[in-house]
C-alpha positions as CSV (number, residue, x, y, z in Angstrom):
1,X,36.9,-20.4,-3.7
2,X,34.4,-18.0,-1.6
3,X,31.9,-21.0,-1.5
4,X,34.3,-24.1,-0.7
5,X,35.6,-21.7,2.0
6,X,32.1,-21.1,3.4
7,X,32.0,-25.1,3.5
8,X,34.7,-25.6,5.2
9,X,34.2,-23.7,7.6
10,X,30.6,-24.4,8.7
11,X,31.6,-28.1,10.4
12,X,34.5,-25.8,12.3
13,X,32.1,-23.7,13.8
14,X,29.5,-26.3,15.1
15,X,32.6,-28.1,16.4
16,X,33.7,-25.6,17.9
17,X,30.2,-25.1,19.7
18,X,30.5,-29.2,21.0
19,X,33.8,-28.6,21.9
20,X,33.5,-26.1,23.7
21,X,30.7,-27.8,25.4
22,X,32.5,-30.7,26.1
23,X,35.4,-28.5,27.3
24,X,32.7,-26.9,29.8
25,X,31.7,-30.5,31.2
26,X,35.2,-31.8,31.4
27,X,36.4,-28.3,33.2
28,X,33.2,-29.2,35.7
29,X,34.4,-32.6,35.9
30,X,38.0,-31.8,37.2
31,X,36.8,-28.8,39.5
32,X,34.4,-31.2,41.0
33,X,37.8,-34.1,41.5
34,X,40.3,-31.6,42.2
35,X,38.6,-29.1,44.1
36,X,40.1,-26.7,41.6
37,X,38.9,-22.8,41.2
38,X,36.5,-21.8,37.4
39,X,39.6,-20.1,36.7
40,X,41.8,-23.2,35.9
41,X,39.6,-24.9,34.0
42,X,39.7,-21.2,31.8
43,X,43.3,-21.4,31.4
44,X,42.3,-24.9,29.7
45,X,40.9,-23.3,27.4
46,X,43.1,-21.1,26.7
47,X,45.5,-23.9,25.4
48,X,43.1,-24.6,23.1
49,X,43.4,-21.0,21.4
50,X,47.1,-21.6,20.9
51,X,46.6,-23.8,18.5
52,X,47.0,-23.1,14.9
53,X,43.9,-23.3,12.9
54,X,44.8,-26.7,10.9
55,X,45.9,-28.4,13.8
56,X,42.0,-27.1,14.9
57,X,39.8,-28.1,12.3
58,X,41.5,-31.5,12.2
59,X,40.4,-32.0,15.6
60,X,36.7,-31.1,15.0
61,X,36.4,-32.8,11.4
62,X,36.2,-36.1,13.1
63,X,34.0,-34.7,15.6
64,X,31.0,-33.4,13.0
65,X,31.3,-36.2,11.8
66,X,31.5,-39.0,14.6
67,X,28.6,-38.6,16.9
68,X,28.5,-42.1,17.2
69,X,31.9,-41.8,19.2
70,X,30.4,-39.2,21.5
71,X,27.5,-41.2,22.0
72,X,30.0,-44.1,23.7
73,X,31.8,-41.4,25.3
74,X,28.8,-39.7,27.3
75,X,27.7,-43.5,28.0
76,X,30.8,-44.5,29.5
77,X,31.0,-40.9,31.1
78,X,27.4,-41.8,32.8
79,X,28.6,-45.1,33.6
80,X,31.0,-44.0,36.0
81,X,28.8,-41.8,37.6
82,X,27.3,-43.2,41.3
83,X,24.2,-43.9,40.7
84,X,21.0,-41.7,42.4
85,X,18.4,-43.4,42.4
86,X,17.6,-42.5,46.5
87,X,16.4,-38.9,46.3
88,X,14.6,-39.6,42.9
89,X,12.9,-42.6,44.6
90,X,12.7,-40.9,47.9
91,X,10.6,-38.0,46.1
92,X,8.2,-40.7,43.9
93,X,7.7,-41.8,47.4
94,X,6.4,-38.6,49.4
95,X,4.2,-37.5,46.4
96,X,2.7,-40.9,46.0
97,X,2.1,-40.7,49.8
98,X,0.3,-37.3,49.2
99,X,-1.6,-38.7,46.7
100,X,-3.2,-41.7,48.4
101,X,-3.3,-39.6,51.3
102,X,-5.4,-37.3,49.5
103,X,-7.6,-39.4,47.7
104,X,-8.0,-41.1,51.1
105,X,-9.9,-38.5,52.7
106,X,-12.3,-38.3,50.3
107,X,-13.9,-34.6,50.3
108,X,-17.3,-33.9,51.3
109,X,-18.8,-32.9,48.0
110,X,-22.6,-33.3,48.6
111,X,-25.4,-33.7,51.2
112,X,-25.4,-37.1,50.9
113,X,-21.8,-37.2,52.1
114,X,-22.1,-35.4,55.2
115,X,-23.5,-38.5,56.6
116,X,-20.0,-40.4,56.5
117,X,-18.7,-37.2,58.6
118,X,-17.1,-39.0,62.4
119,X,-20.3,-36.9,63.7
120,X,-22.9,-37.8,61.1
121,X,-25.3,-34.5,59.3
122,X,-28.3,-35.2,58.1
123,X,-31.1,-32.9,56.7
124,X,-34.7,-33.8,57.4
125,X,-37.9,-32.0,55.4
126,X,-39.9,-30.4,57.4
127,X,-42.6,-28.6,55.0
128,X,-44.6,-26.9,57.7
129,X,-43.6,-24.7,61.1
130,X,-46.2,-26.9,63.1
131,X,-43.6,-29.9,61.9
132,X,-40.2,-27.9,62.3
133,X,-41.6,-26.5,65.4
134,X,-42.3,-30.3,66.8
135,X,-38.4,-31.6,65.3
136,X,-37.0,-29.5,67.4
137,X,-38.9,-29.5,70.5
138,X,-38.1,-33.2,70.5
139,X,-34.6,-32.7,69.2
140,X,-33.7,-29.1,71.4
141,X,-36.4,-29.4,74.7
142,X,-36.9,-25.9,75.2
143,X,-36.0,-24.4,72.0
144,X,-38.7,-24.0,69.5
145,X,-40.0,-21.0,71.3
146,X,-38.2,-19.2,67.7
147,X,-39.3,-21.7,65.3
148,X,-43.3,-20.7,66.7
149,X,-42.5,-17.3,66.5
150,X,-41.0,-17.1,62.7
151,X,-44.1,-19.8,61.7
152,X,-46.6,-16.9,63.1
153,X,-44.9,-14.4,60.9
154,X,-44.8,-16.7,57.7
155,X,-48.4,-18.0,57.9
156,X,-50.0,-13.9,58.2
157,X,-50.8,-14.6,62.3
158,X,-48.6,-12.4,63.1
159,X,-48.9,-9.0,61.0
160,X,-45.5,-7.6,60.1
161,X,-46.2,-4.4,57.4
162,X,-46.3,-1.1,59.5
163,X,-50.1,0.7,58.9
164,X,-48.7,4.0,58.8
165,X,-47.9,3.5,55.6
166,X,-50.9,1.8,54.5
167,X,-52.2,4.7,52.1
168,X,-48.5,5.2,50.7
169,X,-48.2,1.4,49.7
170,X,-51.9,1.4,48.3
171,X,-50.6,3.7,45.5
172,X,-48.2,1.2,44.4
173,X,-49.4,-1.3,41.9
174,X,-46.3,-3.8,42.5
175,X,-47.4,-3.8,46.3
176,X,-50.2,-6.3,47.6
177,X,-51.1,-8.2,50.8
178,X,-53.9,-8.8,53.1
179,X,-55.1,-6.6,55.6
180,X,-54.4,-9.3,58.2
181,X,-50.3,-8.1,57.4
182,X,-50.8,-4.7,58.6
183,X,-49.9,-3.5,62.4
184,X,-50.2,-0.8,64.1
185,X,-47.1,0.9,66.2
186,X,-46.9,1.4,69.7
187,X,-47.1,5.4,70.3
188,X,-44.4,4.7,73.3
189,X,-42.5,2.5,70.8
190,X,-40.1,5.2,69.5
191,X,-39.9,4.5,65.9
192,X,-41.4,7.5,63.8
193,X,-43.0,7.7,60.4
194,X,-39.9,9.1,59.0
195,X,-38.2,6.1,59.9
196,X,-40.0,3.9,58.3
197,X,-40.3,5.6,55.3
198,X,-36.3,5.1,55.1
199,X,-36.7,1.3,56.0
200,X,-39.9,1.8,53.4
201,X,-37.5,3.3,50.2
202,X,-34.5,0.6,51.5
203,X,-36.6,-2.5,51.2
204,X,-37.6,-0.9,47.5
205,X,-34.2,-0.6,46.6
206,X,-33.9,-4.4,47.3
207,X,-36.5,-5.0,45.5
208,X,-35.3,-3.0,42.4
209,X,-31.7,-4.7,43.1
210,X,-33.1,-7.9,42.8
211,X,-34.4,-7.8,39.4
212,X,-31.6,-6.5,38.0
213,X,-29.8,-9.2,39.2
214,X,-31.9,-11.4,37.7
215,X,-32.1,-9.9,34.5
216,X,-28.6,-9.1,33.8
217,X,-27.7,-12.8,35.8
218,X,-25.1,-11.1,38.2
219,X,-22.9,-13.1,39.9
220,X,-23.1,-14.3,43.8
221,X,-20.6,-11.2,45.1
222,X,-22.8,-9.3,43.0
223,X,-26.0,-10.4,44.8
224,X,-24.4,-10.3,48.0
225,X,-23.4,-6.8,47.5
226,X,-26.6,-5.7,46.4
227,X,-29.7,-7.4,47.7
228,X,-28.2,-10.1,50.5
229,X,-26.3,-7.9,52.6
230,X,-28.3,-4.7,52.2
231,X,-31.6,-7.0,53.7
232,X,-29.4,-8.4,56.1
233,X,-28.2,-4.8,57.4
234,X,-31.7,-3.5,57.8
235,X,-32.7,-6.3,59.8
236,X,-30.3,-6.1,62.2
237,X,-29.9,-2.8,62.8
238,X,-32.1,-1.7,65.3
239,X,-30.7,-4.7,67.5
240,X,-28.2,-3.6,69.8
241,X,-25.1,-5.9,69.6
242,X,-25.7,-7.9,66.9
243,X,-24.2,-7.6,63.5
244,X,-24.5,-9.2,59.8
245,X,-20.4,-10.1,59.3
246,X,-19.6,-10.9,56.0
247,X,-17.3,-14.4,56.3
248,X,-16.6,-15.4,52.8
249,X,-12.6,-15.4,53.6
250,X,-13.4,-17.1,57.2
251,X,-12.3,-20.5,57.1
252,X,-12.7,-23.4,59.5
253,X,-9.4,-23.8,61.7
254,X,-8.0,-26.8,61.5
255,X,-8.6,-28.6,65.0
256,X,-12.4,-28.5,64.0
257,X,-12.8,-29.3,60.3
258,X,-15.2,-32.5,60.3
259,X,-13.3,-35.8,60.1
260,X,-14.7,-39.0,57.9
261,X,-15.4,-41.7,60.2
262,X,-12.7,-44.4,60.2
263,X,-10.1,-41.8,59.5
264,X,-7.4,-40.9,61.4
265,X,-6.7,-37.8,59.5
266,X,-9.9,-36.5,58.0
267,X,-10.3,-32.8,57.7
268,X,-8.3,-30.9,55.4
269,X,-8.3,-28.4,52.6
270,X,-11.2,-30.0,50.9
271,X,-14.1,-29.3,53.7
272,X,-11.7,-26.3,54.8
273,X,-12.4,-24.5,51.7
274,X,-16.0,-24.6,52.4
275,X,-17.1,-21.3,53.9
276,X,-20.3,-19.3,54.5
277,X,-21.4,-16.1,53.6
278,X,-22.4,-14.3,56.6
279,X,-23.3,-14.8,60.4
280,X,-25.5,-12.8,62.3
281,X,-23.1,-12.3,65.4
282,X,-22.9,-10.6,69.1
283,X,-20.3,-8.2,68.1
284,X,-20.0,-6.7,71.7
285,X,-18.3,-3.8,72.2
286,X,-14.7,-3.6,73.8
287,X,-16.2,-2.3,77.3
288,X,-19.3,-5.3,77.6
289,X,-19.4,-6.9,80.6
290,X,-19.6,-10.4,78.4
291,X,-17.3,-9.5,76.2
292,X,-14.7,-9.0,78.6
293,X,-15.4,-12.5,80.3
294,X,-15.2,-14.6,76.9
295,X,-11.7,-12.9,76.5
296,X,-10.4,-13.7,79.7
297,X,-12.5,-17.3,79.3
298,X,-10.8,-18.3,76.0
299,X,-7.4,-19.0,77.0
300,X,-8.3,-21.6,79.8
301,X,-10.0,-23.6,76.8
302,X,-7.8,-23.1,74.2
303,X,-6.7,-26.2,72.0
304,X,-2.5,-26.2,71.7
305,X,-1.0,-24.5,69.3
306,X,-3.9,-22.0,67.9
307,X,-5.2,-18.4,68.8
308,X,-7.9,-18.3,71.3
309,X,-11.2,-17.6,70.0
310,X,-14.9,-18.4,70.3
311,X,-15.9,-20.1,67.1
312,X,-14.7,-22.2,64.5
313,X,-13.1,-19.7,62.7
314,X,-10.4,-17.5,63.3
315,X,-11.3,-14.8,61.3
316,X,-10.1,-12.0,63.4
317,X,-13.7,-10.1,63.1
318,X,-15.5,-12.9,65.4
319,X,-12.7,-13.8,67.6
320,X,-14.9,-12.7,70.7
321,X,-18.2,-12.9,68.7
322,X,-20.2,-15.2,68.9
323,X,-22.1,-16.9,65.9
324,X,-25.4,-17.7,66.3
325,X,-27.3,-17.6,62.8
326,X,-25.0,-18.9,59.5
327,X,-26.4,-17.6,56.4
328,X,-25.2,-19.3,52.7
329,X,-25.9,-17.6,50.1
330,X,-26.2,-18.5,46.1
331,X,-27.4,-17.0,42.7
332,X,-29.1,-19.2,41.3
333,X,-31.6,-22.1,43.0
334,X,-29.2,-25.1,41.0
335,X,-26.7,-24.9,43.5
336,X,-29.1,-25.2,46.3
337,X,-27.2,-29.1,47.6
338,X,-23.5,-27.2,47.5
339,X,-25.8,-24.6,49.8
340,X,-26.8,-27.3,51.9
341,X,-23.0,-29.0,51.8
342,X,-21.1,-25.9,53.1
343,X,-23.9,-25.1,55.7
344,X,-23.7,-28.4,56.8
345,X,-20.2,-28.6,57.3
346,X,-19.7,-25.4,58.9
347,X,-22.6,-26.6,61.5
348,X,-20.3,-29.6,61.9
349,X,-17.4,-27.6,62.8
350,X,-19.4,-25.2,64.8
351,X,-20.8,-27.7,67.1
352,X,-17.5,-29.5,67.6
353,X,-15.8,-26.2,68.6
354,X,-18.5,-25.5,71.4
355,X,-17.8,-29.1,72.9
356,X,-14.3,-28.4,73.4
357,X,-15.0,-25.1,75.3
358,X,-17.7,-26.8,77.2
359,X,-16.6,-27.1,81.0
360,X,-19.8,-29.3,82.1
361,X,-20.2,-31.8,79.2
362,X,-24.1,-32.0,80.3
363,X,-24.5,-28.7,79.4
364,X,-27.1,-28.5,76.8
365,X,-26.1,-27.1,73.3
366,X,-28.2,-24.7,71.6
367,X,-30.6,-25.2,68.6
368,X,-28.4,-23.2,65.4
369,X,-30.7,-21.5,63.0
370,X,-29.4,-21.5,59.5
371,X,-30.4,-19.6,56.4
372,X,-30.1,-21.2,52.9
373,X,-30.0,-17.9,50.4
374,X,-31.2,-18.6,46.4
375,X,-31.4,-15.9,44.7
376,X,-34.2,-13.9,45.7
377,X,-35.6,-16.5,48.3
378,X,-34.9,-17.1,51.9
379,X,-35.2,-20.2,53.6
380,X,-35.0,-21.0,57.2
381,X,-33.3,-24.5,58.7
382,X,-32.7,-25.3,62.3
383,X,-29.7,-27.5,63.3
384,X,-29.9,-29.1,66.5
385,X,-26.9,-31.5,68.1
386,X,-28.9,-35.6,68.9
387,X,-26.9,-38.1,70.8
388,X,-24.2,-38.7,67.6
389,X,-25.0,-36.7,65.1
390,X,-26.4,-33.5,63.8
391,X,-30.2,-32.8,62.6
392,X,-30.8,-30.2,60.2
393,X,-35.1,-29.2,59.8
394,X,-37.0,-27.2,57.6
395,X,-37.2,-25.3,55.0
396,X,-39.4,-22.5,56.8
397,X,-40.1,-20.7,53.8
398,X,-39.5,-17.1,55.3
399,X,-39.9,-14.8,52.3
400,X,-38.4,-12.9,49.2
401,X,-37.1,-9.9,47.6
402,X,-38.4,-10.4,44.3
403,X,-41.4,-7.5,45.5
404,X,-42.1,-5.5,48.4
405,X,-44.8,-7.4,50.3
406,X,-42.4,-10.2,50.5
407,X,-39.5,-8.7,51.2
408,X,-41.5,-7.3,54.6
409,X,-42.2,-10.4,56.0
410,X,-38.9,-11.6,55.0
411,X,-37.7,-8.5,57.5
412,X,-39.9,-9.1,60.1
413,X,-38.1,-13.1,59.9
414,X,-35.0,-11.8,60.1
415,X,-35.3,-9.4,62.9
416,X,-36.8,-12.0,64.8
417,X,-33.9,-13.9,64.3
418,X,-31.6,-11.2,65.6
419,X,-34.2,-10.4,68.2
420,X,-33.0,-14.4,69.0
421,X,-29.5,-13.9,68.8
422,X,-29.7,-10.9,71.5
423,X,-31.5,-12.6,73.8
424,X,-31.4,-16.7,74.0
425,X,-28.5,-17.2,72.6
426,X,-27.1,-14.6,74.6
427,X,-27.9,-16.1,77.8
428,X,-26.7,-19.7,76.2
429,X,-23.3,-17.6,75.8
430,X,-23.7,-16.4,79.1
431,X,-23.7,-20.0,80.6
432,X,-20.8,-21.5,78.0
433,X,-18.6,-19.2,80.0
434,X,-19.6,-19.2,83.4
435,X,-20.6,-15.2,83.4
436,X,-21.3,-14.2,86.6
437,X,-23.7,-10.6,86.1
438,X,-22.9,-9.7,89.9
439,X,-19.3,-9.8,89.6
440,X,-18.6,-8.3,86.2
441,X,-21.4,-6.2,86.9
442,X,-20.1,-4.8,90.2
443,X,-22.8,-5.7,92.3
């Protein structure tokens, strides 16, 4: 009795589920037609409870059983439905548009694709200063003044390892160089032997910090926070006015990613998403004579619709700074092409920004030194704007952390390039933005 109760009353409760879910669509239904309140269709089912039981399960018997009825029923239901086939369609349509759109425009995704950029990049080997130097005196009249005076350093003519600390580095077995690197300070020069003992114990800590990385294969933040920035920091700091800034979350703005040539809509998140490490920068203070000039400069130049600012980047930190040295920096020498892509593009960019806040269009356009980062080993490029495209030379090979010798004439190359970025491109600044010393200067 128990058990042919249980059976009988295991179709009434699934029926009771459908119908209730049925109830639910036919409620919708009629407060769609009628414009009728939730509460009516309730009171429908209320009806439905005054029914006795028998008069219940003889409704839902048929229904367990009969779901090829409800199949006819939901068919015909759907039948008389409008059909909606616009917004469906209307959708297909806008995310096949993104797609093609996307695949259109065809990220830059190697060197060798930088070359169908609108303005082409191209990188040209250079293996020696004497033939860098020569690219870009023919490329930038004028400019290779730099490129002789990092080749001096590199090939020992010029002596970059202070001899007041000669005996102190003799003791060290990991330290050795020619006697040709050692110079001797100027007494009126200013810089004491306590100071460069500190720049002496900093550049060993490099040093140190550089084969850990390499022995416990640390990642590129890693490096970056360890050897690339702390080298980079040291160098510049005993230039007034110029500063390593770290970039990795600058990104190009918009009106200056590079475009493919023969598109009309070229630049987008796919070269935009390729960003440099760090930039050795004029980072002026607020009071500067210059500084004050590029801000009240900007605005007259300013392309609709985005925030004035001075490079290619809005990244708040070099608004009013000016780039002159891009730095890209990796962990391991196998990613030396995506190196060379990203520097390349950001050149690009860079380049294109400057022409729009050119006022004279003949105004000549600075020769950009760049520095590819592997690991432990620096290389220097020089980018230099030609008629319709972009020439990037080199490698100048300009040193390493990986021991201490190295890692001195790798300093000596980088506060050059600072010493650079202070002075020539300072005065190229200067002349981008018509600074006129007397006035600002009050005399």
């Amino acid at each position: 009795m128990s058990a042919r109760h249980l059976r009988t009353r295991s179709p009434t409760k699934s029926g009771a589920t459908v119908l209730d879910g049925q109830s639910g669509e036919r409620e919708q239904d009629q407060s769609d037609t009628d414009g009728a309140s939730w509460y009516s269709g309730g009171m429908g089912h209320s009806d439905d409870i005054n029914n006795t039981p028998r008069a219940r399960r003889r409704v839902q018997q048929p229904l367990h059983g009969s779901a090829y009825t409800q199949a006819l029923n939901l068919q015909a239901h759907r039948v008389d439905m409008p059909p909606n086939p616009t917004p469906s369609m209307s959708s297909m349509s806008s995310q096949n548009q993104s797609t093609t759109s996307k695949r259109s425009r065809s990220p830059v995704k190697s060197v060798q694709d930088l070359g169908s950029l609108e303005i082409p990049v191209y990188w040209d080997t250079a293996s020696t200063a004497k033939a860098c130097s020569k690219a870009v005196s023919r490329m930038c009249p004028g400019s290779n003044g730099l490129v002789d005076a990092l080749g001096r350093i590199v090939n020992g003519h010029t002596p970059y390892i202070p001899a007041a600390l000669r005996e102190e580095l003799e003791d060290d077995d990991d330290f050795e160089c020619s006697d040709s690197a050692f110079y001797t300070l100027p007494e009126a020069g200013g810089t004491t032997l306590f100071d460069l003992r500190c720049q002496l114990k900093q550049l060993r800590r490099v040093v140190h910090n550089t084969g850990e990385c390499q022995k416990l294969v640390r990642s590129e933040p890693a490096w970056n926070e360890d050897v690339h920035k702390p080298m980079l920091s040291l160098a510049t700091e005993n230039t007034p006015d110029v500063r390593a800034e770290n970039v990795t979350c600058a990104s190009i703005a918009r009106p200056f990613l590079p475009q493919r040539a023969g598109l009309a809509d070229g630049g987008d998140a796919a070269t935009s998403g390729k960003m440099v490490d760090y930039v050795l920068a004029l980072q002026l203070p607020q009071a500067d004579p210059l500084r004050r000039r590029i801000a009240t400069f900007l605005p007259s130049r300013t392309v609709a619709g985005e925030t004035d600012f001075i490079n290619q980047t809005a990244y708040r930190p070099l608004k009013y700074a000016p780039a002159g040295v891009f730095v890209e920096t990796k962990a391991d020498s196998g990613s030396a092409d995506e190196g060379r892509t990203q520097l390349g593009l950001w050149v690009a960019a860079w380049f294109r920004r400057i022409e729009a806040l050119r006022i004279n269009p003949s105004m000549p356009l600075p020769m950009l030194p760049l520095l590819l980062v592997l690991s432990d080993t620096w290389d220097c490029y020089f980018a230099c704007r030609v008629d319709n495209e972009i020439r990037i030379v080199g490698p100048l090979q300009s040193g390493s952390t990986a021991n201490l010798a190295s890692a001195y004439r790798l300093y000596a190359v980088l506060e050059e390039l600072s010493r650079y970025v202070n002075k020539e491109f300072r005065q190229w600044v200067e002349e981008l933005v018509e600074f006129d010393k007397q006035m600002w200067l009050g005399g």
